[in-house]
Structure formats: C-alpha cells, structure tokens
Backbone as a printed PyTorch tensor [residue, N CA C, xyz], in Angstrom:
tensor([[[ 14.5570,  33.3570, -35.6260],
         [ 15.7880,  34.0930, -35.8580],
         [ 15.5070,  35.2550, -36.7990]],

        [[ 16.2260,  36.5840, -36.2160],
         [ 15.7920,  37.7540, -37.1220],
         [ 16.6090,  37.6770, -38.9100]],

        [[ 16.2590,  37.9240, -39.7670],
         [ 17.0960,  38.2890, -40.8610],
         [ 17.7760,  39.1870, -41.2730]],

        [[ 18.4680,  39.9810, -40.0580],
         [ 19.0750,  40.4880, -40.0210],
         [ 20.6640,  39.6450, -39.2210]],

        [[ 19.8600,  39.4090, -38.4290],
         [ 21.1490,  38.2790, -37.7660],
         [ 21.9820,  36.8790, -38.8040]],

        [[ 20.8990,  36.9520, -39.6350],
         [ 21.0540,  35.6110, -40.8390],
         [ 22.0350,  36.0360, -42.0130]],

        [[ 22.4280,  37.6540, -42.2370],
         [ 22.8470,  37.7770, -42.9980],
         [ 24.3580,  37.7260, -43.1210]],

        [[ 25.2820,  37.7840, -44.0050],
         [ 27.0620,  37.7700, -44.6260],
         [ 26.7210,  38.7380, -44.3470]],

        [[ 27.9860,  39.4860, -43.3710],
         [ 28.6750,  40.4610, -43.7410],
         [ 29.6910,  40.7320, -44.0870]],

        [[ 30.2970,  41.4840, -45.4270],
         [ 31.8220,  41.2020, -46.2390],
         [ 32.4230,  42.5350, -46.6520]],

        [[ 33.5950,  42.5660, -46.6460],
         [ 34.1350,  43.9540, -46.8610],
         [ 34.1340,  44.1160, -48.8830]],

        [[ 34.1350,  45.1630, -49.4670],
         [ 34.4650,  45.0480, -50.9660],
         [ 34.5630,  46.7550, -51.1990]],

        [[ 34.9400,  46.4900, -52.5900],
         [ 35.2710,  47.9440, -53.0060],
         [ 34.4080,  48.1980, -54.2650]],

        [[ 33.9310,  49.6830, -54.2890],
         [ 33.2210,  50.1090, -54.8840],
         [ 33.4120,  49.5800, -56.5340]],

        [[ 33.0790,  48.9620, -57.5160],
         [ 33.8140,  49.4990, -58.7280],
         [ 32.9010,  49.9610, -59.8140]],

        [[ 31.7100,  50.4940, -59.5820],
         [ 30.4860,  51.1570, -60.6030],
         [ 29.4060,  51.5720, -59.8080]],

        [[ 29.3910,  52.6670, -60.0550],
         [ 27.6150,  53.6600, -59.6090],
         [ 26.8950,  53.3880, -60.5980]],

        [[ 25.8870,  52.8640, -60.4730],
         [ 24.3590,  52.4840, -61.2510],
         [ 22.9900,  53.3510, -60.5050]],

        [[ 22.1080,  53.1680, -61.3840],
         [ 21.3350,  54.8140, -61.4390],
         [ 20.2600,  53.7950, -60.2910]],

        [[ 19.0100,  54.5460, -59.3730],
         [ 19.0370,  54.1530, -58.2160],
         [ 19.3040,  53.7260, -57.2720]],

        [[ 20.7460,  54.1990, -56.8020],
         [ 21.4270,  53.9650, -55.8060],
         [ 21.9970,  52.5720, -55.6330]],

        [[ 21.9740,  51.9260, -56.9680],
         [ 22.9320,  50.9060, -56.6080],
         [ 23.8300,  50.6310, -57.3150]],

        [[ 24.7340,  49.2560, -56.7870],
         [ 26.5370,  49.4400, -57.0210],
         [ 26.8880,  48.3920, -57.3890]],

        [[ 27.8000,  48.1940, -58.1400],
         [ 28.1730,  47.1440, -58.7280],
         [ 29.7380,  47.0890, -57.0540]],

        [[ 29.7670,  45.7200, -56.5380],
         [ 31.0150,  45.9580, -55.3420],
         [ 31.4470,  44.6780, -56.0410]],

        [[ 32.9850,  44.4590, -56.0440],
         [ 34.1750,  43.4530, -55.7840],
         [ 34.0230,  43.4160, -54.8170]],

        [[ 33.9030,  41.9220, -54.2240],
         [ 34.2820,  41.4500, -52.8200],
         [ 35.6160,  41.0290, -52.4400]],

        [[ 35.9770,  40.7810, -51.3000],
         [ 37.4930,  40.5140, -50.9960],
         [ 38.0570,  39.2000, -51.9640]],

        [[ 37.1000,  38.3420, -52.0620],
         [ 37.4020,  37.1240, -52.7490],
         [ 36.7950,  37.2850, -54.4760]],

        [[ 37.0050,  38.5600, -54.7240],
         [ 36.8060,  38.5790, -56.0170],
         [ 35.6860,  38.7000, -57.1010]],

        [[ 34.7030,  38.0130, -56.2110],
         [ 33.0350,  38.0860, -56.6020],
         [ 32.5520,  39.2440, -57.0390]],

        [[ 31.6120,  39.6600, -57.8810],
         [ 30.9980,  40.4260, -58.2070],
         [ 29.6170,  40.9250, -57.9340]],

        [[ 28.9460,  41.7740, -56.9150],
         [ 27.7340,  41.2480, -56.4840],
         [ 26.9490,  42.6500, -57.0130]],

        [[ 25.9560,  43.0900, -57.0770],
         [ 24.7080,  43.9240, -57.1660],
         [ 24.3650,  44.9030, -55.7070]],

        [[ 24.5520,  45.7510, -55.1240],
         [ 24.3020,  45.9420, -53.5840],
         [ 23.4280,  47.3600, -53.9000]],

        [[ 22.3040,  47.4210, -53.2200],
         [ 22.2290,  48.9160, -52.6800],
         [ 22.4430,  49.6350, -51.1550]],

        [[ 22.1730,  50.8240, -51.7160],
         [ 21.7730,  51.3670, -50.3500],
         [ 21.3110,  51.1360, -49.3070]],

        [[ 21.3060,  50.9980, -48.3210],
         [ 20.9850,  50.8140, -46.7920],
         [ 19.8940,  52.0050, -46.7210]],

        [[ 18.7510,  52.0050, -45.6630],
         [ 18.0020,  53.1200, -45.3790],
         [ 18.4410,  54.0520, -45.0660]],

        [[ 19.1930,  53.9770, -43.4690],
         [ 19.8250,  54.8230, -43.1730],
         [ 21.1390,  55.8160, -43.5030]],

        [[ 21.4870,  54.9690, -44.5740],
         [ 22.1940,  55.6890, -45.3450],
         [ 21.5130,  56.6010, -46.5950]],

        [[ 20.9090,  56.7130, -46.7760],
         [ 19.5690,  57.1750, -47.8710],
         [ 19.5140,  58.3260, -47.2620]],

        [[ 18.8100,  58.2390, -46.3100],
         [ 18.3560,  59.0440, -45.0980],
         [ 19.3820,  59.9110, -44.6140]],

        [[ 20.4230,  59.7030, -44.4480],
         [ 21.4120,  60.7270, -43.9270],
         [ 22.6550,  60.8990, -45.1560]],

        [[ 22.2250,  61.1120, -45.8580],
         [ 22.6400,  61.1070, -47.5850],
         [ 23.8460,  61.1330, -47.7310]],

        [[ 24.6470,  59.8160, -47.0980],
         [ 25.7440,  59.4560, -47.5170],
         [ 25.8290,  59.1550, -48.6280]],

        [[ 27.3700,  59.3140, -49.3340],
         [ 27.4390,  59.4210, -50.4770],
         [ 28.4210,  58.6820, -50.6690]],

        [[ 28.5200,  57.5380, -51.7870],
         [ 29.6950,  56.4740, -52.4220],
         [ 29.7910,  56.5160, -53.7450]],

        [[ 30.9620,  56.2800, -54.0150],
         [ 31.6090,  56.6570, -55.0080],
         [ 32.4450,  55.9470, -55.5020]],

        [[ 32.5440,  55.3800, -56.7570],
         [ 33.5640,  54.3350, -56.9700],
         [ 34.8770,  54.4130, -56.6140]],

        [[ 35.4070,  53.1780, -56.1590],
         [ 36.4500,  53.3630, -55.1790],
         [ 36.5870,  53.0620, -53.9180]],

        [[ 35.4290,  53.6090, -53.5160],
         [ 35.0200,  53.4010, -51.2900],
         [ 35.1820,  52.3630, -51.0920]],

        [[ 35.8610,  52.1010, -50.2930],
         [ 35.5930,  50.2980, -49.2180],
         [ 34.6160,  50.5780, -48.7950]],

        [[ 33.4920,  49.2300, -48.9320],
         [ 32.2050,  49.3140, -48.1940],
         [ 31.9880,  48.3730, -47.1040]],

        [[ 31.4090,  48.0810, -46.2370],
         [ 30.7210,  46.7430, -45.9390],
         [ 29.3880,  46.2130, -46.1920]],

        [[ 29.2390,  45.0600, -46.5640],
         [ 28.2410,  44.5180, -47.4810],
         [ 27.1730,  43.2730, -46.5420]],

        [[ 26.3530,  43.4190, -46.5520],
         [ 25.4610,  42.5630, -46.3380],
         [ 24.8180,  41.4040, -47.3300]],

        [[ 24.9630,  40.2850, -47.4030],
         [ 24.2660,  39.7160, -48.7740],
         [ 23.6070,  38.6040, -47.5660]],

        [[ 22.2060,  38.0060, -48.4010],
         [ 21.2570,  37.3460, -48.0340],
         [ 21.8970,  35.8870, -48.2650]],

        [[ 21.9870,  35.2060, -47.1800],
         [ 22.3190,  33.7830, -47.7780],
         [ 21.4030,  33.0710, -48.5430]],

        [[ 20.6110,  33.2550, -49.5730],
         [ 19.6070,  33.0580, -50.3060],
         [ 20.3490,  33.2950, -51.5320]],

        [[ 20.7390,  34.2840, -51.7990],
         [ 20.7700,  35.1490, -53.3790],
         [ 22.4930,  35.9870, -52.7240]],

        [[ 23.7160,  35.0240, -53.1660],
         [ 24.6770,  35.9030, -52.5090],
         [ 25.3070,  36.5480, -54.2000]],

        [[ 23.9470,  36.9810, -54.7030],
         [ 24.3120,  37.8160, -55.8960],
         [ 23.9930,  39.0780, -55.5880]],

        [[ 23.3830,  39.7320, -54.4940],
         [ 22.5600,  40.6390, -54.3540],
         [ 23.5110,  41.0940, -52.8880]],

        [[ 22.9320,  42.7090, -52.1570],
         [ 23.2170,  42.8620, -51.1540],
         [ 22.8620,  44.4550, -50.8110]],

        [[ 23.4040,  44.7320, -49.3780],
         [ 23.0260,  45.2550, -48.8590],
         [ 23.7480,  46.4200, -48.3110]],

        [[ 24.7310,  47.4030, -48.8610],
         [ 25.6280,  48.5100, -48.1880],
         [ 25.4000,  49.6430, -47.1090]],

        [[ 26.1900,  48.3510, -45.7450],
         [ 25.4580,  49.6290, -44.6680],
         [ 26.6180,  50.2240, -44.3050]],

        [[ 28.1320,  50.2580, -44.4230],
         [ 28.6280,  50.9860, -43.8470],
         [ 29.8510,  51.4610, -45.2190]],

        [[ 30.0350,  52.8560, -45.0370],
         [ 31.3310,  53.3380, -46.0960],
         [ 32.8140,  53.1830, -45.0830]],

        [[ 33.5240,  53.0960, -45.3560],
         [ 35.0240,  52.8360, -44.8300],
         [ 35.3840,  54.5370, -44.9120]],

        [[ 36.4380,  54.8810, -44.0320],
         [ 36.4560,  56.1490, -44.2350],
         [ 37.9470,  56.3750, -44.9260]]])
C-alpha cells in the first residue's frame, strides 16, 4: 500500500506562519498540528497566510505533524 493512500486527510485553518514554510493549522476538531508545504505547492509558489482554509494531510504515525496540499479559495 502506497503512503500516500495511508494518509488523514482534514480540513483546518491557518492560525501562524513559521519561518520555512511551515504552519501552525487548527483542525476542525480543534487540534493543533505542525504542517508544511506540499512540493507542488513550493513549486508553483502558492502562497498561505494566516487565516486560509487548508487541507491537511497527517501521517497516521505522528498525527502531530502534516502535510498542506490544497488552499481553499
């Protein structure tokens, strides 16, 4: 099974920019998690900003950590 297929995906809102591209996100249920950037978002230099609804990827391993691949518009 790929680990990509293995992962949460969860909606949350931005609430802190931290310096290498990563974010402090509230999840819907309140949690507080660590997320960065996605590649392709790097790459096509989308930009977030506290505030954005994101969607979040976290590893069922470490659901302290994660993964922001999509901005809400």
């Amino acid at each position: 099974m790929n680990i990509k297929e293995e992962a949460i995906e969860t909606e949350g809102i931005v609430k802190e920019s931290l310096p290498n591209t990563m974010f402090r996100v509230e999840l819907k249920n309140k949690h507080i998690v660590l997320a960065h950037l996605s590649g392709k978002m790097r790459k096509h230099f989308i930009k977030i900003v506290p505030g954005d609804k994101v969607k979040v990827e976290l590893s069922p391993y470490d659901l302290t950590k994660g993964r922001i691949v999509y901005r809400e518009k």
